[in-house]
BALOBA-1460 file (C-alpha; in Angstrom, 3 decimals):
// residues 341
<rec num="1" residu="x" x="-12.863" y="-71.809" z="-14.028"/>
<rec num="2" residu="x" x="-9.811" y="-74.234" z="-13.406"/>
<rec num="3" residu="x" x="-7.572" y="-73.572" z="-10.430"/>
<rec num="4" residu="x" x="-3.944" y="-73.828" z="-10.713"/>
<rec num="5" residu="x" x="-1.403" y="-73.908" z="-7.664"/>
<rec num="6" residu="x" x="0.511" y="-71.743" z="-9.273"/>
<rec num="7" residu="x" x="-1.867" y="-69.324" z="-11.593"/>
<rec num="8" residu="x" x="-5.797" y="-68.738" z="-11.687"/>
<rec num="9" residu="x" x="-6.946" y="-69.318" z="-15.443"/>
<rec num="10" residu="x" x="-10.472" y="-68.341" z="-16.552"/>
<rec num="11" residu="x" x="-11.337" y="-69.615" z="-20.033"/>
<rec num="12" residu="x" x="-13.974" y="-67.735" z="-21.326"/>
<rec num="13" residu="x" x="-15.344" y="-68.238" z="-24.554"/>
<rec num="14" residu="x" x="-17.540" y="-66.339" z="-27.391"/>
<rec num="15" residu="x" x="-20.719" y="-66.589" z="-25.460"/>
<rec num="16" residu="x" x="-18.897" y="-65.456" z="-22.389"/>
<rec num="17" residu="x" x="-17.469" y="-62.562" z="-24.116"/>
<rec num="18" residu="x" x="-20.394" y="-61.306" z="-25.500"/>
<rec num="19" residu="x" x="-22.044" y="-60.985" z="-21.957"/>
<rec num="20" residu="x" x="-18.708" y="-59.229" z="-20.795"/>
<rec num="21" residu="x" x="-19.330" y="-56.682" z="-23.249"/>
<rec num="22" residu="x" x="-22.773" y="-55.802" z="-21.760"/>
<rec num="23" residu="x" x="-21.223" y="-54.682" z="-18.965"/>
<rec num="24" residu="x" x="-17.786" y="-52.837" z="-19.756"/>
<rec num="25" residu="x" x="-18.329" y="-51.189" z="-23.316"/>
<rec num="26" residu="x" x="-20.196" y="-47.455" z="-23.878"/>
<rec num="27" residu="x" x="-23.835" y="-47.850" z="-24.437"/>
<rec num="28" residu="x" x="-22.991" y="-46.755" z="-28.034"/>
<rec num="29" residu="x" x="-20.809" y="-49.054" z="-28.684"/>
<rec num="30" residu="x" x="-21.395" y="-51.617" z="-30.947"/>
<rec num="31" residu="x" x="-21.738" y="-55.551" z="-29.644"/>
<rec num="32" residu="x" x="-20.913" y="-58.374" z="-31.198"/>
<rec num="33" residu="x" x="-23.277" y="-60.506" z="-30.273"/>
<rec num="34" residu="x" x="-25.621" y="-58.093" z="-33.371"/>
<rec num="35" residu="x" x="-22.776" y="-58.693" z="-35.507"/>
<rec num="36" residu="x" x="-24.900" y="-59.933" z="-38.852"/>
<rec num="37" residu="x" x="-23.485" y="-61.449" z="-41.867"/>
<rec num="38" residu="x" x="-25.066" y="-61.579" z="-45.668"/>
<rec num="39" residu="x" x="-25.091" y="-65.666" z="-44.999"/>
<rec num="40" residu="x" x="-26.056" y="-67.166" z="-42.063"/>
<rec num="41" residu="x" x="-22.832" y="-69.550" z="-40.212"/>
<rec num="42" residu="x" x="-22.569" y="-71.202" z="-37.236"/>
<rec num="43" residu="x" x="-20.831" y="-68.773" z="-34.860"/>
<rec num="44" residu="x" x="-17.412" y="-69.867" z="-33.770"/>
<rec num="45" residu="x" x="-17.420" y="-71.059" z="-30.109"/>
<rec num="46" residu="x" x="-14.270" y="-69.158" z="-28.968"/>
<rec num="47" residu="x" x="-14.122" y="-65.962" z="-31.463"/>
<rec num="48" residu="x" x="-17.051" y="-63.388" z="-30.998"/>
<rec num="49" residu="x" x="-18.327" y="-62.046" z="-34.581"/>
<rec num="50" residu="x" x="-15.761" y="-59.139" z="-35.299"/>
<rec num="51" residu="x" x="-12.810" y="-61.198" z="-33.674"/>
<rec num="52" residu="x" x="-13.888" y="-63.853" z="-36.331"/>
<rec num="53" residu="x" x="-13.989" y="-61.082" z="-39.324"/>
<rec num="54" residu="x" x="-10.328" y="-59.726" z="-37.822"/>
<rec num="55" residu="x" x="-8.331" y="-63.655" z="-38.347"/>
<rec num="56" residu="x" x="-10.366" y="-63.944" z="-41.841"/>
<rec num="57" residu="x" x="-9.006" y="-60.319" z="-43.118"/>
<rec num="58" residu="x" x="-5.563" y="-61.118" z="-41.662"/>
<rec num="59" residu="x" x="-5.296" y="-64.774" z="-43.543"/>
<rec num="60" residu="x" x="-6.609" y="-63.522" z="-46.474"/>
<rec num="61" residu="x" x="-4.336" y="-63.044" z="-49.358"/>
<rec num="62" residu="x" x="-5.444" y="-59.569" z="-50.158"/>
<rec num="63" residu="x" x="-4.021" y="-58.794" z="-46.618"/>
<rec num="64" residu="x" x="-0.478" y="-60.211" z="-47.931"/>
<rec num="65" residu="x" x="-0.307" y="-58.472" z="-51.073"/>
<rec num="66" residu="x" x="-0.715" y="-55.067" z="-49.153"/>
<rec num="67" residu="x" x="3.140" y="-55.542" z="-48.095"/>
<rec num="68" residu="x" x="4.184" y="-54.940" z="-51.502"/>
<rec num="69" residu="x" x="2.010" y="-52.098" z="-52.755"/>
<rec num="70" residu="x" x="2.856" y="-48.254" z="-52.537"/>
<rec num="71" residu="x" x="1.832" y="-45.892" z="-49.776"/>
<rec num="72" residu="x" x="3.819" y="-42.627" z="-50.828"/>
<rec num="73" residu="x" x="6.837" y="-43.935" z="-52.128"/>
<rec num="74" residu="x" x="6.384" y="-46.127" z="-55.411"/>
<rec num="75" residu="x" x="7.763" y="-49.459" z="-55.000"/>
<rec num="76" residu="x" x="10.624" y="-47.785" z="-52.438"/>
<rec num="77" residu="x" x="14.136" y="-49.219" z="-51.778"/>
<rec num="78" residu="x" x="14.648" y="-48.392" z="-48.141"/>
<rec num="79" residu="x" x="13.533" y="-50.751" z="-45.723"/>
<rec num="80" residu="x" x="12.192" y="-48.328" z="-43.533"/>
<rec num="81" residu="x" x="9.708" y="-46.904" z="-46.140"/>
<rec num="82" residu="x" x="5.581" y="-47.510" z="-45.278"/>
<rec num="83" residu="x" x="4.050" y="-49.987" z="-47.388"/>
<rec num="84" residu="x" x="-0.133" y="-50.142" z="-47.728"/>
<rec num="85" residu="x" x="0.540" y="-52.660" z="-45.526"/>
<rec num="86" residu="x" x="2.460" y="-50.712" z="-42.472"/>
<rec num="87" residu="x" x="0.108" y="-48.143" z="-43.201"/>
<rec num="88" residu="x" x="-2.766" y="-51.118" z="-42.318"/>
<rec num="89" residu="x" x="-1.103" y="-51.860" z="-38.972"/>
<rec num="90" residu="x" x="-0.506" y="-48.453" z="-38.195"/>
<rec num="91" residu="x" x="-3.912" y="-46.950" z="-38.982"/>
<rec num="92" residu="x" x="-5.200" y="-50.154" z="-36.332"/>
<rec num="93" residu="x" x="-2.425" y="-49.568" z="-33.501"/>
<rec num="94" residu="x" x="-4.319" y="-45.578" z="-33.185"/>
<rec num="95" residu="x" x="-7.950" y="-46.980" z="-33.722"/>
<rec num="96" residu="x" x="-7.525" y="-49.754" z="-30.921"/>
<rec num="97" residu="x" x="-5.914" y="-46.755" z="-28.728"/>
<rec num="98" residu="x" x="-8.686" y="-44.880" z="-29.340"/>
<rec num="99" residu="x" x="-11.590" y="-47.327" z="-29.168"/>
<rec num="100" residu="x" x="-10.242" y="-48.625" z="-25.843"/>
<rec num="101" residu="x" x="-9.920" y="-45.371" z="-23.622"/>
<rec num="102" residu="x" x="-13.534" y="-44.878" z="-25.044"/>
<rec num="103" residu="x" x="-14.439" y="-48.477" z="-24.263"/>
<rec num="104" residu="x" x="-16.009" y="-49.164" z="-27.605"/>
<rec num="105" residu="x" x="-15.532" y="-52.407" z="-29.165"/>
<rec num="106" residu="x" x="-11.669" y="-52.851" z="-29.836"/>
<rec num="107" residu="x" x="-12.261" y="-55.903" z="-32.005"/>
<rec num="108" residu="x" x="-14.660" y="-54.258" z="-34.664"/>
<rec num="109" residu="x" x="-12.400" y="-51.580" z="-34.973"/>
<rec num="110" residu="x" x="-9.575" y="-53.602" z="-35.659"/>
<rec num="111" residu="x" x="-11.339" y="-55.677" z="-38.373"/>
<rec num="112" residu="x" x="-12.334" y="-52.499" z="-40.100"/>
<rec num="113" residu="x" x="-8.816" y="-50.718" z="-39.848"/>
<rec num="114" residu="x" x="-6.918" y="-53.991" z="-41.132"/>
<rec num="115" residu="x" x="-9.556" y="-54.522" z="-43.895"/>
<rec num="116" residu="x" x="-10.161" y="-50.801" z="-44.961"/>
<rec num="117" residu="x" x="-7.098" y="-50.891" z="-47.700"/>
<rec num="118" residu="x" x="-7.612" y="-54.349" z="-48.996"/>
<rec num="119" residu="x" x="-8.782" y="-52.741" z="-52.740"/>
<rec num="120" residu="x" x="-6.014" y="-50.123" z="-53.135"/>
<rec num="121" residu="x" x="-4.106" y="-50.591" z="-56.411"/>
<rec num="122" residu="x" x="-0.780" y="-50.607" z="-56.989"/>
<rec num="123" residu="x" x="1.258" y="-47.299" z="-56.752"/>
<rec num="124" residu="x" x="-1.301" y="-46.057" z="-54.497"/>
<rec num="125" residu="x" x="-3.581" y="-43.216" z="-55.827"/>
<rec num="126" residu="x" x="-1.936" y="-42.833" z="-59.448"/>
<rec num="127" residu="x" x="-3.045" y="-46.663" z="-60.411"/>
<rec num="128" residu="x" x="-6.646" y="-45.816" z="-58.369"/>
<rec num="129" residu="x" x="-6.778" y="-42.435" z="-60.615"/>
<rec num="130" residu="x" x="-6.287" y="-44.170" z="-64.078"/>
<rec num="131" residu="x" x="-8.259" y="-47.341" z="-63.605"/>
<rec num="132" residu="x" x="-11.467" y="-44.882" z="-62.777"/>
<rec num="133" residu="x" x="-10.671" y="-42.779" z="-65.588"/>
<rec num="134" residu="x" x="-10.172" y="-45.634" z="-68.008"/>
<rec num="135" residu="x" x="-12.032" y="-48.402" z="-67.232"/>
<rec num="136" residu="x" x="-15.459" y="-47.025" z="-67.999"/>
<rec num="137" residu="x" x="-16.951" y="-48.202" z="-64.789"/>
<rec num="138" residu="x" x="-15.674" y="-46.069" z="-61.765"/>
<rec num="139" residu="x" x="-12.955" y="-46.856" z="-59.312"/>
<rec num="140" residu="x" x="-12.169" y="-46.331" z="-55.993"/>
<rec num="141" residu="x" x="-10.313" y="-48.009" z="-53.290"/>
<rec num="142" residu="x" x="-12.675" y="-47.961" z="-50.276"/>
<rec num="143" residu="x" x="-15.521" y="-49.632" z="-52.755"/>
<rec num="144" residu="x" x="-13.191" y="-52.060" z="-54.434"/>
<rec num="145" residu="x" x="-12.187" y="-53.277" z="-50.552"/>
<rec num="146" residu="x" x="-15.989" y="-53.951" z="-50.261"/>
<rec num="147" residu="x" x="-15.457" y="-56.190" z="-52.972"/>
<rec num="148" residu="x" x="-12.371" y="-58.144" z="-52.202"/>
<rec num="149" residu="x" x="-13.934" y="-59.324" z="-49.131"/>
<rec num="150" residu="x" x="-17.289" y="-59.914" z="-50.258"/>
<rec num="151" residu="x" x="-16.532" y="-61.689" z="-53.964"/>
<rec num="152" residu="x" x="-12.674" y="-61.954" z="-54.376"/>
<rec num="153" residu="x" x="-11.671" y="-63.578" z="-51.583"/>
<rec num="154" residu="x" x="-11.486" y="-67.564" z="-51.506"/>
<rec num="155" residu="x" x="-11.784" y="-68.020" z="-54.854"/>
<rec num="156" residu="x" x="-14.941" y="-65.900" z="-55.119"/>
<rec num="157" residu="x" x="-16.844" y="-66.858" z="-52.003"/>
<rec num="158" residu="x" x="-15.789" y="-63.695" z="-50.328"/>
<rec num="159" residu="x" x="-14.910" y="-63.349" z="-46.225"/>
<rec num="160" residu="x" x="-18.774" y="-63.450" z="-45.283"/>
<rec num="161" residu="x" x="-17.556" y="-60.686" z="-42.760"/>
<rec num="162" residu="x" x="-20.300" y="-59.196" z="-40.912"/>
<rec num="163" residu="x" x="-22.127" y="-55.886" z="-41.816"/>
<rec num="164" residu="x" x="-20.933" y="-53.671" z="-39.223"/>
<rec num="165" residu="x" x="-17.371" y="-54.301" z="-40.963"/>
<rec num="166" residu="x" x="-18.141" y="-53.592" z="-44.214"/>
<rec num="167" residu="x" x="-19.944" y="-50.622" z="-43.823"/>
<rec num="168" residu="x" x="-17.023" y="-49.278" z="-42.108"/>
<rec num="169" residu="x" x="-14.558" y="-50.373" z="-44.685"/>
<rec num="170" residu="x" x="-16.810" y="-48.748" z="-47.231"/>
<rec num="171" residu="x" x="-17.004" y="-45.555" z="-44.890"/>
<rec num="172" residu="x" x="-13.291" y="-45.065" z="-44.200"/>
<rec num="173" residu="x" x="-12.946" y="-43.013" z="-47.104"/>
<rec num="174" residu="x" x="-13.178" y="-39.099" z="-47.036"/>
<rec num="175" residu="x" x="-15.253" y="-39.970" z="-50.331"/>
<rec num="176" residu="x" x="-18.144" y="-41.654" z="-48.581"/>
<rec num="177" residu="x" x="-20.554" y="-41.598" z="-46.542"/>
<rec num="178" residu="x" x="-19.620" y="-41.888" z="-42.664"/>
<rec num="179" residu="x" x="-19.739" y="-45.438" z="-41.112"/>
<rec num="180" residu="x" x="-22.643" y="-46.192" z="-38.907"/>
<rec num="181" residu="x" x="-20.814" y="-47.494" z="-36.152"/>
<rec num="182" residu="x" x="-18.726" y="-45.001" z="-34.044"/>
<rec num="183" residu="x" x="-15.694" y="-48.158" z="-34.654"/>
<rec num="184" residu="x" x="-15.894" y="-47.265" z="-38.301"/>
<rec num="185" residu="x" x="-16.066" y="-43.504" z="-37.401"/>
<rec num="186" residu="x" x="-13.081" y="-43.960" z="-35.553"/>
<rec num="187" residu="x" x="-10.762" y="-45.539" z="-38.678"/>
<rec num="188" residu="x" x="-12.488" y="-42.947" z="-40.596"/>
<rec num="189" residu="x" x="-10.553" y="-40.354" z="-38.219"/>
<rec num="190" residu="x" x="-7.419" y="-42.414" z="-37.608"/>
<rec num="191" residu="x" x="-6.818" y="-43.200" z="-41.454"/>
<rec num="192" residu="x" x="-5.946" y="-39.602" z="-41.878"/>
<rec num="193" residu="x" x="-3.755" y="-39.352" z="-38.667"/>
<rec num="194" residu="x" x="-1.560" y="-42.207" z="-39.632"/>
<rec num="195" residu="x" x="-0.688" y="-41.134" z="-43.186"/>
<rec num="196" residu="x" x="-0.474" y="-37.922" z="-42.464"/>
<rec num="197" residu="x" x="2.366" y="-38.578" z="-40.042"/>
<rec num="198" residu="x" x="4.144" y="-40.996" z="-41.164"/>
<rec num="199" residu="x" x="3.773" y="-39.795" z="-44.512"/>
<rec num="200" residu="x" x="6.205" y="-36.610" z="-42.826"/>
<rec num="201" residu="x" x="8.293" y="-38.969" z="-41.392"/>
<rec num="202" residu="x" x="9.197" y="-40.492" z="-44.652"/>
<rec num="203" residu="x" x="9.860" y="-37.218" z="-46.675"/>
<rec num="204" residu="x" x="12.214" y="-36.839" z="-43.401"/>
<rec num="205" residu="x" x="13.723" y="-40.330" z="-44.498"/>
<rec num="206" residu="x" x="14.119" y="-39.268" z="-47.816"/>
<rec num="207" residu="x" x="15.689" y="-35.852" z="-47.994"/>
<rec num="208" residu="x" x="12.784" y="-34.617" z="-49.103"/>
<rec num="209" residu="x" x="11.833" y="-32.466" z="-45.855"/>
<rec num="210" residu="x" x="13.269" y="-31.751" z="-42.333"/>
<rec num="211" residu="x" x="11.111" y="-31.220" z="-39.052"/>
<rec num="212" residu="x" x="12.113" y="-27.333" z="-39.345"/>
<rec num="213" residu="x" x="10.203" y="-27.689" z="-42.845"/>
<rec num="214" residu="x" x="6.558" y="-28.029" z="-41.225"/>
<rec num="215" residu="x" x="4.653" y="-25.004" z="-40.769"/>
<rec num="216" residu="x" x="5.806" y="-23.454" z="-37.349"/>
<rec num="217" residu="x" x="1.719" y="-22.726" z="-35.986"/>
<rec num="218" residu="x" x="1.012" y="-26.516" z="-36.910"/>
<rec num="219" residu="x" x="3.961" y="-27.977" z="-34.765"/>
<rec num="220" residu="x" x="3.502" y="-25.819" z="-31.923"/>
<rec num="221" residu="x" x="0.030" y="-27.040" z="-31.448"/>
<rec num="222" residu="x" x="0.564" y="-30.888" z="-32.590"/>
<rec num="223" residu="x" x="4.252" y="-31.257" z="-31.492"/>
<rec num="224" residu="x" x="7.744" y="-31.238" z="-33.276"/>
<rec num="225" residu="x" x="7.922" y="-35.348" z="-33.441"/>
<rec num="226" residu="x" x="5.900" y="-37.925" z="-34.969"/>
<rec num="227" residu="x" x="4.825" y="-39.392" z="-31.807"/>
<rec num="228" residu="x" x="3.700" y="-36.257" z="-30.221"/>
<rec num="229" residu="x" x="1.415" y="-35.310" z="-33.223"/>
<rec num="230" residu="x" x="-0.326" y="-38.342" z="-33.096"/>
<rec num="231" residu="x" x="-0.699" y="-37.819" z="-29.336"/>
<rec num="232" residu="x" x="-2.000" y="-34.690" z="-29.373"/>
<rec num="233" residu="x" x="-4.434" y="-35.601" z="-31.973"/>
<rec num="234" residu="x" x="-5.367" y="-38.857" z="-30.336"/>
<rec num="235" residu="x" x="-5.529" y="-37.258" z="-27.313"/>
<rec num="236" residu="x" x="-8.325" y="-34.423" z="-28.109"/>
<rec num="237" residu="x" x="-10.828" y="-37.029" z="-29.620"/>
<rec num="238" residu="x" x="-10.968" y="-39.136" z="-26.224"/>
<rec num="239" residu="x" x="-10.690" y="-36.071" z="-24.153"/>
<rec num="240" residu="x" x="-13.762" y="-34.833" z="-26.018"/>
<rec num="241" residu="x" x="-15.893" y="-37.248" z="-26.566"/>
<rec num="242" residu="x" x="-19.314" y="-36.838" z="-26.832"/>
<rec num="243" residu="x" x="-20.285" y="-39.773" z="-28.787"/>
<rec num="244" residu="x" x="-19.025" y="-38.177" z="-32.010"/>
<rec num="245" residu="x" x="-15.314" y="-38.823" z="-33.204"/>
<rec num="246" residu="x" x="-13.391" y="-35.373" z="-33.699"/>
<rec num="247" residu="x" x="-10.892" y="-33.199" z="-32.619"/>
<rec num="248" residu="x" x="-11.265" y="-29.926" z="-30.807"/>
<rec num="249" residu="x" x="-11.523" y="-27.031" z="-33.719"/>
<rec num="250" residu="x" x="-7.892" y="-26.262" z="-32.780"/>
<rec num="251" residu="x" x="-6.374" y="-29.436" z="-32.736"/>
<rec num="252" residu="x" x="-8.464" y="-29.974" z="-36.488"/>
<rec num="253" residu="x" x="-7.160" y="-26.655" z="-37.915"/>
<rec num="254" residu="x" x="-4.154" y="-27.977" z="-37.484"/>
<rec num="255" residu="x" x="-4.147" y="-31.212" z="-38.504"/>
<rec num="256" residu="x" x="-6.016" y="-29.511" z="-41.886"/>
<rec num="257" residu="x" x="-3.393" y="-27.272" z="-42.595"/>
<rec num="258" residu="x" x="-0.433" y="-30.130" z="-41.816"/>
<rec num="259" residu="x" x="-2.362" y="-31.907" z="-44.644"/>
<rec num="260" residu="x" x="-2.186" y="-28.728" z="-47.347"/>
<rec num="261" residu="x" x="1.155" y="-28.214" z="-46.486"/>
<rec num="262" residu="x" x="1.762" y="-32.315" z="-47.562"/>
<rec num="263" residu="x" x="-0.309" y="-31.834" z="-50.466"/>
<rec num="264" residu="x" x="1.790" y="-28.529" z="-51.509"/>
<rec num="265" residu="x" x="5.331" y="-30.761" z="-50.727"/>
<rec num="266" residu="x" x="4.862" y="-34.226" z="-51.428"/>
<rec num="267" residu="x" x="1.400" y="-35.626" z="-52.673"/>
<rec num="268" residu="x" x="1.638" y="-33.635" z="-55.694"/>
<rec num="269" residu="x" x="5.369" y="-31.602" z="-55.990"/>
<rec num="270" residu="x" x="8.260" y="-33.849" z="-55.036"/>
<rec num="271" residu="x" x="10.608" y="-36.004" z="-55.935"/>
<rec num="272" residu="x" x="8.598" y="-39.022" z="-54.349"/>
<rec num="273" residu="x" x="6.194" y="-38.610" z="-56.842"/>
<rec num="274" residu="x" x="8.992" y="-38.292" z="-59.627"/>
<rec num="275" residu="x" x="7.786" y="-41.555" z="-61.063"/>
<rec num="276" residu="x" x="4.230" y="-41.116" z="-61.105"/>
<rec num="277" residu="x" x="3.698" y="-40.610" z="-64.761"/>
<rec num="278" residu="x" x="5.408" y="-43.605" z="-65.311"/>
<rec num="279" residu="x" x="3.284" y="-45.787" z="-62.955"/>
<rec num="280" residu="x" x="0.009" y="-44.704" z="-65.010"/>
<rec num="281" residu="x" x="1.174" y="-45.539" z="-68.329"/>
<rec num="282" residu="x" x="2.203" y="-49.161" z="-66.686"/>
<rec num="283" residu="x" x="-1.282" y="-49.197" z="-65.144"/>
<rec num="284" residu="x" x="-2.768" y="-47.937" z="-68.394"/>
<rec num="285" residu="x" x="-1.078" y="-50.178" z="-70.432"/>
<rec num="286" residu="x" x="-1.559" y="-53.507" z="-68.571"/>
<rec num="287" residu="x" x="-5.569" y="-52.608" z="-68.448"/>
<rec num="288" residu="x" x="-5.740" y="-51.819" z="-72.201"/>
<rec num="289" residu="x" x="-3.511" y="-55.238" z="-72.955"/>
<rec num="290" residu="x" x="-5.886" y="-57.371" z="-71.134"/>
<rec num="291" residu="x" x="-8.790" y="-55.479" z="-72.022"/>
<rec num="292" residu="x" x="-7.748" y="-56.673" z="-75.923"/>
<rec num="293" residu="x" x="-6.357" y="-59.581" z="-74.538"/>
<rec num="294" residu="x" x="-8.894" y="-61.104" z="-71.097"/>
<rec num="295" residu="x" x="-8.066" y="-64.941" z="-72.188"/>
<rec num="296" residu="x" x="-4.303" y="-63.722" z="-70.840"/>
<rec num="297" residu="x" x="-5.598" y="-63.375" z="-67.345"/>
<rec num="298" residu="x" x="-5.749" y="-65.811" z="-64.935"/>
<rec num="299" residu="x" x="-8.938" y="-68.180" z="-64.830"/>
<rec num="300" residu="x" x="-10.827" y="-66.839" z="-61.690"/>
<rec num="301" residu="x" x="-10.555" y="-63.517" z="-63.625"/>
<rec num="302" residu="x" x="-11.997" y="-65.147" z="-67.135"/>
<rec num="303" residu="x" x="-15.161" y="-66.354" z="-64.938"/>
<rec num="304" residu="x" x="-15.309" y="-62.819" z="-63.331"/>
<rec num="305" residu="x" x="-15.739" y="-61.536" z="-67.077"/>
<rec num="306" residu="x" x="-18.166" y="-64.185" z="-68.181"/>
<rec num="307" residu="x" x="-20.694" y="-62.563" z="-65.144"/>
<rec num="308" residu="x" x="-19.755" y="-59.095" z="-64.806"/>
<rec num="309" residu="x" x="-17.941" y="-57.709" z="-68.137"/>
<rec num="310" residu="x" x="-14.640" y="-57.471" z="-69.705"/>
<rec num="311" residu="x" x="-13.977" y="-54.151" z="-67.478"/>
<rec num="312" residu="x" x="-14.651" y="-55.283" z="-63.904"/>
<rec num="313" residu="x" x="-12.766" y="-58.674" z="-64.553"/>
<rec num="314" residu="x" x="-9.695" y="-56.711" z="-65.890"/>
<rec num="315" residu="x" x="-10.265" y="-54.003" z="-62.945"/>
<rec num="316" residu="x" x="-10.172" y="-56.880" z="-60.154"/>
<rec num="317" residu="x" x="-7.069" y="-58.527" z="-61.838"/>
<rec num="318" residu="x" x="-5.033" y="-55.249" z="-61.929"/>
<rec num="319" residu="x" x="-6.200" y="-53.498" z="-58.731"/>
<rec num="320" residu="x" x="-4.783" y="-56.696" z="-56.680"/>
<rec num="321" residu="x" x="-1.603" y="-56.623" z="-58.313"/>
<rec num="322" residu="x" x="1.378" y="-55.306" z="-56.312"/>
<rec num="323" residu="x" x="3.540" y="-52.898" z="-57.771"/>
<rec num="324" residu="x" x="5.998" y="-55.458" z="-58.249"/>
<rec num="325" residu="x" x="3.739" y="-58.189" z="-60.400"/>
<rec num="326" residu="x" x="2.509" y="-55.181" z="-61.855"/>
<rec num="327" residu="x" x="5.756" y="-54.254" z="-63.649"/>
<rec num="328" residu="x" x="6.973" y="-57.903" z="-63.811"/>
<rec num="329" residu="x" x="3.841" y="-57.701" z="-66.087"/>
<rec num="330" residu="x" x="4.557" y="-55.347" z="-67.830"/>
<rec num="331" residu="x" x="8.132" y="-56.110" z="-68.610"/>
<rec num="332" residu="x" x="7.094" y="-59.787" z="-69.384"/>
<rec num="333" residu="x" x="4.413" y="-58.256" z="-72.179"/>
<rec num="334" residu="x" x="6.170" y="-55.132" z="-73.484"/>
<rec num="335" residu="x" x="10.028" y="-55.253" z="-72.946"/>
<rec num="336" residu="x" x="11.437" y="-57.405" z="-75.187"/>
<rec num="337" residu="x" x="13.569" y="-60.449" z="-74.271"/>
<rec num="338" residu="x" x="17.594" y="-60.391" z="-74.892"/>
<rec num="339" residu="x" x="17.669" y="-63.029" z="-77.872"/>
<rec num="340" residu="x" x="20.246" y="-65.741" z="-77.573"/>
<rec num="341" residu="x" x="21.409" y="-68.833" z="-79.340"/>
C-alpha cells in the first residue's frame, strides 16, 4: 500500500484478488484462482483467470463483427435497432447485476455473457437454420462460439480461455445442456431476459407493436416498461435464491407467455421478418458457391478445409460473415456489374 496526502491507493494484483475472493464471494461461487485452460500459460500478474478470458473475448475480432450482424431486425436502418452485438452488452449489464447481489464471481460471468454469441451467423436464426440444414454437418450458434474461441481466433490458435468459460458459452443455449457453474447458469437465464425485452422494445420502434399490444396478465405482473420487466424478473431470481438460478413460478409464467406472444407477433409473423426468405437464399447461395468453389475463400479458410472438410471450412467462413460482407458477397458473385467503356 502507497500513501498519498491527498488519496489512499491500494494496488492489488491477481494473486491478491484471488485471496479477496475467498472471503467475499458465495461458497458456490466459482474462483478464479481454479480457472483451468486446455494449455497451460503463465498467469497474468494483474488479471485473475476470467478477467484475462473477458479482455481476450473483447479484442477479439469475432467480438467486432457482432456489431454488424442481425438480432431481430435484418441488417436494420435505424440507429437505435439491437445488433448481436448490443444484445452482447446487454445480456452482460443483467448477468453482472445479478451475479453481484448474489456475490458470485462478476468476472466469469461477464466473459461468458460477452463470448456466448461469438458463432451466430448473419441474419440471426434464418442463416443458423439453413447452414444446419445444408451443410451436412449440424449447426448451431452456441457450439460454433465454442469454436471461434477455441480454433478461429488468432489465426487458428484460438483464445485459450479457461474451461469454466466455455462450458458456459456452450451452455447458454436453451438447446444444451445447463452450464456447470451457477455464472453460466446465470447468462443462461439472462440471455432470454434481454432479447425478450428489448426485442418488444424494437417492434415498439418499428410500428410493429405498442405497449397496449402485450398481453394485459403478463404486464401487470412484469410491468408496462422495458425497465420494469427486466426488474421484476431480475429481481425474483436474487430474491429467491437458493443456489439455483430461476424465477418464482409466477414471475416464469409470465415471462413464458411474453415469449409466445413474441413468437406469435414477431419471430415468425411480422413485417421484421419480411425479408427472411431472402436472407436464406443469400446464405444458401454463398455456401453452395464456395462449396463448388473453396479456392475462392480466404486462405485461413483453405487450411481449415485441408484438416476438417470442404463443409466445416465453408461453415466457419460464412457463419463469421456479417450481414453486410455477406451480401457484399453475394452481390460481388451473382449481380452482375454495369458494363462500361
Amino acid at each position: 500500500m502507497k500513501i498519498n496526502q491527498k488519496w489512499v491507493r491500494v494496488e492489488i494484483m491477481r494473486e491478491q484478488w484471488e485471496v479477496i475472493e475467498l472471503g467475499l464471494l458465495a461458497k458456490e461461487a466459482a474462483l478464479s484462482r481454479d480457472g483451468k485452460r486446455a494449455i497451460d500459460e503463465k498467469p497474468c500478474p494483474i488479471r485473475t483467470s476470467f478477467q484475462h478470458d473477458r479482455d481476450r473475448v473483447i479484442h477479439s475480432k469475432a467480438f467486432r463483427r457482432l456489431k454488424g450482424k442481425t438480432q431481430v431486425f435484418l441488417a436494420p436502418k435505424g440507429d437505435h435497432y439491437r445488433t448481436r452485438l448490443t444484445h452482447t452488452l446487454e445480456v452482460s449489464q443483467i448477468s453482472r447485476t445479478i451475479a453481484r447481489a448474489l456475490r458470485l464471481n462478476e468476472d466469469l460471468t461477464e466473459a461468458i455473457a460477452l463470448a456466448h454469441d461469438l458463432g451466430h451467423t448473419p441474419f440471426g436464426h434464418s442463416g443458423e437454420y439453413v447452414l444446419d440444414r445444408i451443410n451436412g454437418i449440424g449447426f448451431a450458434h452456441h457450439i460454433q462460439s465454442v469454436r471461434v474461441v477455441e480454433c478461429l481466433e488468432k489465426d487458428g490458435a484460438g483464445l485459450n480461455l479457461t474451461l469454466q468459460v466455455k462450458n458456459g458459452i456452450a451452455g447458454h443455449s436453451r438447446k444444451a445442456p445447463v452450464p456447470e457453474t451457477v455464472e453460466g447458469q446465470i447468462v443462461r437465464v439472462c440471455d432470454k431476459i434481454a432479447y425478450i425485452n428489448h426485442d418488444i422494445e424494437d417492434a415498439v420502434c418499428a410500428g410493429i407493436l405498442t405497449e397496449n399490444d402485450l398481453p394485459k396478465d403478463c404486464t401487470e405482473i412484469l410491468g408496462k416498461s422495458k425497465s420494469a420487466r427486466i426488474t421484476s424478473m431480475v429481481t425474483s431470481i436474487i430474491t429467491g435464491y437458493k443456489g439455483e438460478i430461476k424465477m418464482s413460478d409466477d414471475i416464469q409464467k409470465a415471462h413464458d407467455d411474453l415469449e409466445v406472444f413474441l413468437e406469435e407477433h414477431i419471430y415468425f409473423d411480422s413485417s421484421a421478418k419480411a425479408e427472411e426468405s431472402k436472407a436464406k437464399s443469400l446464405v444458401e447461395s454463398l455456401f453452395t458457391y464456395y462449396k463448388n468453389h473453396p479456392d475462392k475463400m480466404p486462405s485461413d479458410f483453405i487450411k481449415i478445409m485441408e484438416t476438417d472438410g470442404v463443409e466445416r471450412a465453408v461453415t466457419d467462413y460464412i457463419s463469421g460473415m456479417t450481414d453486410g460482407y455477406a451480401m457484399d458477397r453475394f452481390e460481388n458473385l451473382f449481380i452482375p456489374r454495369v458494363w462500361a467503356i
